[in-house]
C-alpha positions in Angstrom: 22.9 5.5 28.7 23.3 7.7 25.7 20.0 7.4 23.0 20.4 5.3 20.1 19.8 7.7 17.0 21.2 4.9 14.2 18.4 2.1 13.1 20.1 -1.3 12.8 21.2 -2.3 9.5 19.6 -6.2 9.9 17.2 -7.0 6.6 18.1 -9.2 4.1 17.2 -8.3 0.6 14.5 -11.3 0.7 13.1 -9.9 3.8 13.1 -6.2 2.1 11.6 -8.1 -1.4 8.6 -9.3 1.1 7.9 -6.5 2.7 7.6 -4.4 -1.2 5.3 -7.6 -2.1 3.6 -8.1 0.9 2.6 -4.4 1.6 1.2 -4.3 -1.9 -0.6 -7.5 -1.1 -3.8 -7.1 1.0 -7.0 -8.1 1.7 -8.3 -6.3 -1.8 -6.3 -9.1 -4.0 -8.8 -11.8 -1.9 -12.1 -10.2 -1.9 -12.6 -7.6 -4.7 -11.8 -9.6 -7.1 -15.9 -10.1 -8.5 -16.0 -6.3 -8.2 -13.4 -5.7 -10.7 -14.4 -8.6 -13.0 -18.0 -7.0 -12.9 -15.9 -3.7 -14.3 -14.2 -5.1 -16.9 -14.2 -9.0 -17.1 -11.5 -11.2 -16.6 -9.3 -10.7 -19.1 -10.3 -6.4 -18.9 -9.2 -7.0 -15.0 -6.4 -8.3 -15.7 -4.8 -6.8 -18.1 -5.8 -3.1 -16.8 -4.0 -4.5 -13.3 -1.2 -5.3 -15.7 -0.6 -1.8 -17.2 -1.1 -0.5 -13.2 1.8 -2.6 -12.4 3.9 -1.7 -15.8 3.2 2.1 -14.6 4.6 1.6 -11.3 7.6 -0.4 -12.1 8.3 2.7 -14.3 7.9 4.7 -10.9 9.7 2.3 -8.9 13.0 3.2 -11.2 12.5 6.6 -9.5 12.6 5.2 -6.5 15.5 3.0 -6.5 17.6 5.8 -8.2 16.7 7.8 -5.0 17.4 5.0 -2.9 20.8 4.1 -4.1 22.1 7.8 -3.5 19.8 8.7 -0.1 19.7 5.3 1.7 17.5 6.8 4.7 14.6 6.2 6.0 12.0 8.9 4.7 11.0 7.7 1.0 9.0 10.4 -0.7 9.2 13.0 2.4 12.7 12.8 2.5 13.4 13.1 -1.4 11.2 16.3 -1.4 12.7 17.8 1.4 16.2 17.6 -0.5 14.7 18.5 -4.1 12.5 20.9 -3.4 12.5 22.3 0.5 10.8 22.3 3.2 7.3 23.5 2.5 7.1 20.5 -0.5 8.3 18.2 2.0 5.3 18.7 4.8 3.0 18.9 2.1 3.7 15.3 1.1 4.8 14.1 4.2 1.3 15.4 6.3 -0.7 13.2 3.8 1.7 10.1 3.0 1.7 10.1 6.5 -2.1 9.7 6.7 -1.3 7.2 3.8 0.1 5.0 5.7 -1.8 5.1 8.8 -5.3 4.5 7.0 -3.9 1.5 5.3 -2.8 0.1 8.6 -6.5 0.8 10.1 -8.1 -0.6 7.0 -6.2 -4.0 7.2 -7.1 -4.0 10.7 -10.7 -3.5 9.8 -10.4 -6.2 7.1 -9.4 -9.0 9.8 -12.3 -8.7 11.2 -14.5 -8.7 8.1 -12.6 -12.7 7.1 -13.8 -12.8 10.8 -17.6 -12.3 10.2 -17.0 -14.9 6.8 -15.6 -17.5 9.0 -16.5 -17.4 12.6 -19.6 -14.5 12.2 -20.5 -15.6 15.6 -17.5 -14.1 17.1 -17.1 -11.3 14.7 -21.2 -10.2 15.2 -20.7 -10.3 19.0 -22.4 -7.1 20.9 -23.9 -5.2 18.4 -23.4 -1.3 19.6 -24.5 1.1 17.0 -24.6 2.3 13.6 -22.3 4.7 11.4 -23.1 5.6 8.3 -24.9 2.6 7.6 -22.4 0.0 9.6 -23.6 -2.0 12.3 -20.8 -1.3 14.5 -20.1 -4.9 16.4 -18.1 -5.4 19.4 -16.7 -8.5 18.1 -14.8 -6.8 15.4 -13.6 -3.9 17.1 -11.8 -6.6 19.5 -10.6 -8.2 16.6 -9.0 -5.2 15.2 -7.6 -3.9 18.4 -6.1 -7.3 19.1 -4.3 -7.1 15.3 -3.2 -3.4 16.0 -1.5 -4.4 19.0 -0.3 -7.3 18.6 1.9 -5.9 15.3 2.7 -2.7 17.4 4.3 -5.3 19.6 6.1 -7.3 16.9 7.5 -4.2 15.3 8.8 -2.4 18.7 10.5 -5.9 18.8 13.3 -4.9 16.1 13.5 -5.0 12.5 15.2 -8.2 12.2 11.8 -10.0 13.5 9.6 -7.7 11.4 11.3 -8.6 8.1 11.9 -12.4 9.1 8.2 -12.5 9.9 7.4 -11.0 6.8 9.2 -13.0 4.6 7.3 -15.6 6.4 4.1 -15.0 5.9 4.8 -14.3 2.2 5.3 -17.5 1.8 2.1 -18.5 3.3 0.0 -16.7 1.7 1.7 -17.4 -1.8 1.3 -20.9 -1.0 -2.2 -20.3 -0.3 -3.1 -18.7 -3.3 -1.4 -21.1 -5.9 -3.0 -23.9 -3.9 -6.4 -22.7 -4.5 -5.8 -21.2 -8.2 -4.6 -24.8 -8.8 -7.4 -26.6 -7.0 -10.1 -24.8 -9.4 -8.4 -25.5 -12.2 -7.9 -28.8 -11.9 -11.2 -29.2 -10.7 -13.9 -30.8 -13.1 -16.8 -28.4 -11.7 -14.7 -25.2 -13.1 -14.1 -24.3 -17.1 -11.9 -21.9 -18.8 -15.1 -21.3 -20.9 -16.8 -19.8 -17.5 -14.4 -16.7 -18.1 -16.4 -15.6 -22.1 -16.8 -13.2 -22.8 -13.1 -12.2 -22.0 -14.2 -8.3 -21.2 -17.0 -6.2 -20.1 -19.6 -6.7 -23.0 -21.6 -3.4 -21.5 -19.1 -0.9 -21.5 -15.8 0.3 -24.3 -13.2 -2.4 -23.2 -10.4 0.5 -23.2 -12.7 2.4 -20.7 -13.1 -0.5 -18.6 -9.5 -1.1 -18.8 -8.1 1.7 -17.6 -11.1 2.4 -15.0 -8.8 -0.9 -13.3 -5.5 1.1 -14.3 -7.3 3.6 -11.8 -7.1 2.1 -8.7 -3.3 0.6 -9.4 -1.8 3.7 -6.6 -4.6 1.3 -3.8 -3.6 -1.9 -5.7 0.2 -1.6 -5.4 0.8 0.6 -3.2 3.1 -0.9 -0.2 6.2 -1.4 -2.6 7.3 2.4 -1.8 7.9 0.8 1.8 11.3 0.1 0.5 13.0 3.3 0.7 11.2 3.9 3.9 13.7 0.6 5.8 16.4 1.6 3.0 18.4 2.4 6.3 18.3 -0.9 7.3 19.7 -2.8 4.7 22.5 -5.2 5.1 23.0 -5.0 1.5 23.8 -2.4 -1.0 21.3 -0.1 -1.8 22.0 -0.3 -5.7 19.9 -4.3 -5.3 16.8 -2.1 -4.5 15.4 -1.3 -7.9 15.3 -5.0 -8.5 13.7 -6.0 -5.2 11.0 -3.2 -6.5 10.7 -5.0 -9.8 10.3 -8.6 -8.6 7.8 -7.4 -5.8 5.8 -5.5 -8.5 5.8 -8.4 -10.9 5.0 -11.2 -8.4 2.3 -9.2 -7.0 0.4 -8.6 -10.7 0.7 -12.4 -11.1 -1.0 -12.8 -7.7 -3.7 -10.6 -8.4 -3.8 -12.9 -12.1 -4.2 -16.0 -10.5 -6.9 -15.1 -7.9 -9.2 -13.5 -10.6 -8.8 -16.5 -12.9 -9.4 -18.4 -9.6 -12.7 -16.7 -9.3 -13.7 -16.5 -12.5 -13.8 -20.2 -13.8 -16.3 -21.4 -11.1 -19.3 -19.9 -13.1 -20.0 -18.4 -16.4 -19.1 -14.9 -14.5 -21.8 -12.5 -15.5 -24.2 -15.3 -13.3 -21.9 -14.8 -10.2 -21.6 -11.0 -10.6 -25.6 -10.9 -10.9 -25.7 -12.6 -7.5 -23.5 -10.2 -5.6 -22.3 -12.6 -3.2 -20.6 -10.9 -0.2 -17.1 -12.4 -0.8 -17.3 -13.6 -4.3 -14.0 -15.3 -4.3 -14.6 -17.3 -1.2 -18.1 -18.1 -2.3 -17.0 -19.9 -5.5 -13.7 -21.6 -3.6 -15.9 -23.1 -0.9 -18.7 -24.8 -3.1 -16.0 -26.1 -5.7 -13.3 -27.3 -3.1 -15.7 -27.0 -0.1 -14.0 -25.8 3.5 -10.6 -27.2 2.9 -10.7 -24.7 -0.5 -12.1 -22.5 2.1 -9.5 -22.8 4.8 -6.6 -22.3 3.0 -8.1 -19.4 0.9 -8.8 -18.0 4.2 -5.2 -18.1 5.6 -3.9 -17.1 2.3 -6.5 -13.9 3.3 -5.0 -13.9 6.9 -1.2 -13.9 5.4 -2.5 -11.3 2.9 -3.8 -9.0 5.6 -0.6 -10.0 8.2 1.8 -8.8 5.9 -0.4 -5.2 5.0 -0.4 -4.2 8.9 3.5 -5.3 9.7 4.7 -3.7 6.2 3.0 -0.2 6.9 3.6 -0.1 10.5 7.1 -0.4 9.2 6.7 2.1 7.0 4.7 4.6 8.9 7.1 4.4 11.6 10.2 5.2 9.5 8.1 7.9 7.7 7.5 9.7 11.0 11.0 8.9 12.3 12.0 10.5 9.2 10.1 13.7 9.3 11.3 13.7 13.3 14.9 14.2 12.2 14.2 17.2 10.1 12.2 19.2 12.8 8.8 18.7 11.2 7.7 16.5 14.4 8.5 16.2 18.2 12.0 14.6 19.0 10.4 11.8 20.7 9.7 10.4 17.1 13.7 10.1 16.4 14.1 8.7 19.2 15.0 4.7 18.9 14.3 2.0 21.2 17.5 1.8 23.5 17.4 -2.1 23.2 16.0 -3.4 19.4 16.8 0.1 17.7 13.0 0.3 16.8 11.4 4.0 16.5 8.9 3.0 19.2 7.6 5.9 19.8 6.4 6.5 16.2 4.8 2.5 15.9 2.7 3.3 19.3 1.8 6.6 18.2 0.5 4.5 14.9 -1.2 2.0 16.9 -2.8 4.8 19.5 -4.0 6.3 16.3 -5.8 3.7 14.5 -7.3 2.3 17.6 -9.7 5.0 17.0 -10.6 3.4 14.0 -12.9 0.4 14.5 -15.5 2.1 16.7 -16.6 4.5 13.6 -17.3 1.3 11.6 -15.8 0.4 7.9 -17.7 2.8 5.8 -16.5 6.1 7.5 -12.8 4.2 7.0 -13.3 3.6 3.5 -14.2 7.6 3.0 -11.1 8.2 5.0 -9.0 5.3 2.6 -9.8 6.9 -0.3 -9.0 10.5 0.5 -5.6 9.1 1.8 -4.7 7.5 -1.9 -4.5 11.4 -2.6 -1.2 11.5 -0.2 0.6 8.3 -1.9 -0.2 9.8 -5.7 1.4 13.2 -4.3 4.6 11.3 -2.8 5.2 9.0 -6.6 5.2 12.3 -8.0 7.4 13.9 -5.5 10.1 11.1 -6.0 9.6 11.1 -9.9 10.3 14.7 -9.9 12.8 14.3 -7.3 14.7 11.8 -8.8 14.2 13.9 -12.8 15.8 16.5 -11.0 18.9 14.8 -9.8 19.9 13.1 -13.0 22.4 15.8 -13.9 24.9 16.9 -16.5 28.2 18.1 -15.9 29.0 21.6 -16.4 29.8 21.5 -20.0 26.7 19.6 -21.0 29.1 16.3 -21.2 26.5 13.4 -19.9 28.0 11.9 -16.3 26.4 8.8 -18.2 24.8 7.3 -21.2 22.2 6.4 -18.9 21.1 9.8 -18.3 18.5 10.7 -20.6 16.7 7.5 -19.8 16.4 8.0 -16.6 15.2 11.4 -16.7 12.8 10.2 -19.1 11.6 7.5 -17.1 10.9 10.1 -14.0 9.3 11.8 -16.8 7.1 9.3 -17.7 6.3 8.8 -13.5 5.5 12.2 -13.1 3.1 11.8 -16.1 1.7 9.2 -14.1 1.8 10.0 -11.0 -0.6 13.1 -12.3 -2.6 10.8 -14.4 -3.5 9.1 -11.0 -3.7 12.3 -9.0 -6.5 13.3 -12.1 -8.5 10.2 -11.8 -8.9 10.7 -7.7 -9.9 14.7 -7.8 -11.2 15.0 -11.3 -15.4 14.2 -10.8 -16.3 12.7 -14.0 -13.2 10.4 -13.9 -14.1 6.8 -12.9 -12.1 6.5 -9.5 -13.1 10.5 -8.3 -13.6 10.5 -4.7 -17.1 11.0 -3.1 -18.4 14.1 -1.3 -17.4 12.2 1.8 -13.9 11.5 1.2 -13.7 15.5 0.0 -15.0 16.5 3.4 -12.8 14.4 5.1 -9.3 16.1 2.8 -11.0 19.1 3.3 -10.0 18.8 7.1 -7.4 17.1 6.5 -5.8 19.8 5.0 -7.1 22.4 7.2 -5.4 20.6 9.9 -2.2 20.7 8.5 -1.9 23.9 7.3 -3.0 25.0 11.0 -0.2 23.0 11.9 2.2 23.8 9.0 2.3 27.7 10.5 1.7 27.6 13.9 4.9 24.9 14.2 6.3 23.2 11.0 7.9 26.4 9.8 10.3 27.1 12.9 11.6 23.3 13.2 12.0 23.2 9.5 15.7 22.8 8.8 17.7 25.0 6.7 18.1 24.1 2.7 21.7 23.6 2.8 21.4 19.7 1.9 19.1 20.5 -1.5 20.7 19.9 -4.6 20.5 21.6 -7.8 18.5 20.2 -10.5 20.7 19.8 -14.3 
């Protein structure tokens, strides 16, 4: 039987909408809620996860321009690799690549944290060893190998499954969440007056702000999946932006609703001062006690669900992407002869971040943050990508009125997209990375440049499909 080499166009734009959402909807929105309001207060949180969201919507035009004219799998890999070559294109597409794969280990990791909250006895089981400060547990690791492959499984089972799945558990876990936002409210142990003072009385409430507007790259990222299952749409590729847009905007009002959520319970300064574990869930189970609890908890499981089938998704594509242009093995190109599934690339995922859970959470957290380096480089990529391609005619005569603004938007994502990159590698900034997570880019790099000349170069293709910039 011949190979497949053509991914099945199956996912319907409400499907494509959840995986954008749901990939930028984890574990995070759930349990660090306290930590942020201890940054900046409720209101500071909120409004400083606002502008994050604002910043990547501007992004996101980038990236449904890009979409609507290169509906392939690849995403920010694949638009450098046309703008700007080969060399640009590993660069981005070595550490989107590791991305992607962290995210997938770190929701893996987070199962089994809701784990210790709600069944520790399970979760707790075997105690092995310690990294780094982590009691490594045999419980967990068994709890995140069980996630890892079951997903692997659910993805190899065709796209049409994933994105019905998805769309699924969306649901769920928005269901979840407005359940318990309205619960507290409407409860007569909670008080809007619990939330004063509105922002971070120890700290400049513009610095508190945007130290929030820091970590929006970790808080949203997951909506880039959509150009990475652009290949799959049954639908025009021109409907992207707007998916982008409506996954962005629902996903700021989740993260909204969940800090008010936690914030009302108690004047907020008391329930920062006692440093509860998982803040959110704290507060929800003595107001609404274990029903609160439970559904918070699968709105957590949903949240976390939809975070390891969105990025296997998208880690898969990325690497079936970088396969077709010679950067990796064949094997990653090839599809599954039955559900049209890269397989190869979601079990090399899986075999990857199996690895994971015996190192323990802190040494993935180091690993995490490094790997927000690798999404910052691919938004600027596409923002420069996509400035690039906006282009005049010979004679200077705009192709369209619409022209300048979007060049001016990619400017304004590059501008970004840099700000971002600043805040990770710039030390005094307020979300620089740690000696550990420098070590750990350190090698990463090392690796890939290792790799980049003893390989990359000789299976890059030729330029002939760049185009020329206006």
């Amino acid at each position: 039987m011949e190979a497949t080499t053509e991914l099945k166009k199956c996912l319907k734009p409400h499907w494509v909408w959840a995986i954008a959402f749901g990939s930028a909807i984890g574990w995070g929105s759930f349990v660090l809620p306290t930590d942020w309001i201890a940054v900046a207060g409720p209101m500071g949180a909120i409004i400083g996860l606002l502008i994050g969201a604002l910043l990547m919507m501007v992004i996101g035009i980038s990236y449904g321009e890009l979409i609507k004219r290169y509906p392939v799998a690849g995403g920010g890999f694949y638009y450098a690799h046309i703008a700007f070559g080969p060399k640009h294109a590993f660069f981005c597409g070595w550490f989107l690549t590791l991305g992607y794969v962290a995210i997938v280990a770190l929701n893996a990791s987070a199962l089994a944290l809701l784990a210790k909250f709600v069944v520790p006895q399970v979760a707790t089981f075997g105690e092995m060893y310690t990294v780094a400060g982590w009691k490594v547990h045999f419980g967990e690791v068994a709890i995140a190998i069980t996630a890892l492959v079951f997903f692997a499984w659910l993805n190899k089972r065709g796209g049409q499954l994933s994105g019905k799945s998805q769309f699924v558990f969306c649901l769920l876990l928005i269901f979840g969440a407005v359940l318990v936002t309205v619960g507290m409210l409407l409860s007569p142990e909670t008080s809007l007056k619990n939330m004063q003072p509105l922002f971070q009385p120890d700290k400049a409430t513009w610095s508190a702000i945007f130290a929030i507007v820091a970590i929006a790259p970790w808080a949203y990222v997951g909506f880039e999946s959509v150009p990475q299952v652009a290949e799959e749409f049954d639908f025009p590729p021109a409907r992207a932006l707007a998916l982008i847009i409506a996954a962005l905007a629902m996903a700021v009002l989740h993260y909204a609703l969940l800090i008010v959520a936690t914030s009302i319970a108690m004047p907020w300064p008391e329930l920062v001062a006692q440093s509860p574990e998982w803040g959110t869930g704290t507060v929800v189970q003595g107001v609404l006690g274990n029903i609160g609890l439970l559904s918070l908890g699968v709105a957590l499981f949903m949240g976390i669900a939809t975070g390891l089938n969105g990025f296997y998704l998208s880690t898969s594509r990325l690497l079936l992407a970088q396969s077709r242009e010679g950067y990796l093995p064949k094997a990653f190109s090839r599809l599954h002869p039955v559900y049209r599934t890269p397989v190869s690339g979601i079990f090399f995922t899986c075999a990857l971040c199996l690895i994971a859970p015996w190192f323990g959470r802190e040494v993935l957290l180091w690993i995490v943050d490094m790997a927000s380096i690798g999404i910052a480089v691919a938004y600027l990529y596409t923002c420069a990508a996509a400035y690039k391609s906006q282009k005049w005619t010979a004679d200077r005569v705009r192709t369209s009125a619409l022209v300048p603004i979007k060049k001016l938007m990619s400017l304004i994502g590059m501008i970004s997209s840099l700000f971002f990159l600043g805040l990770l590698i710039i030390p005094w900034s307020p979300g620089a990375l740690g000696l550990p997570s420098w070590v750990a880019l350190m090698v990463w790099s090392g690796l890939g440049i290792t790799f980049y000349f003893h390989g990359a170069q000789r299976h890059a293709r030729n330029d002939q499909h760049r185009f020329k910039g206006s």
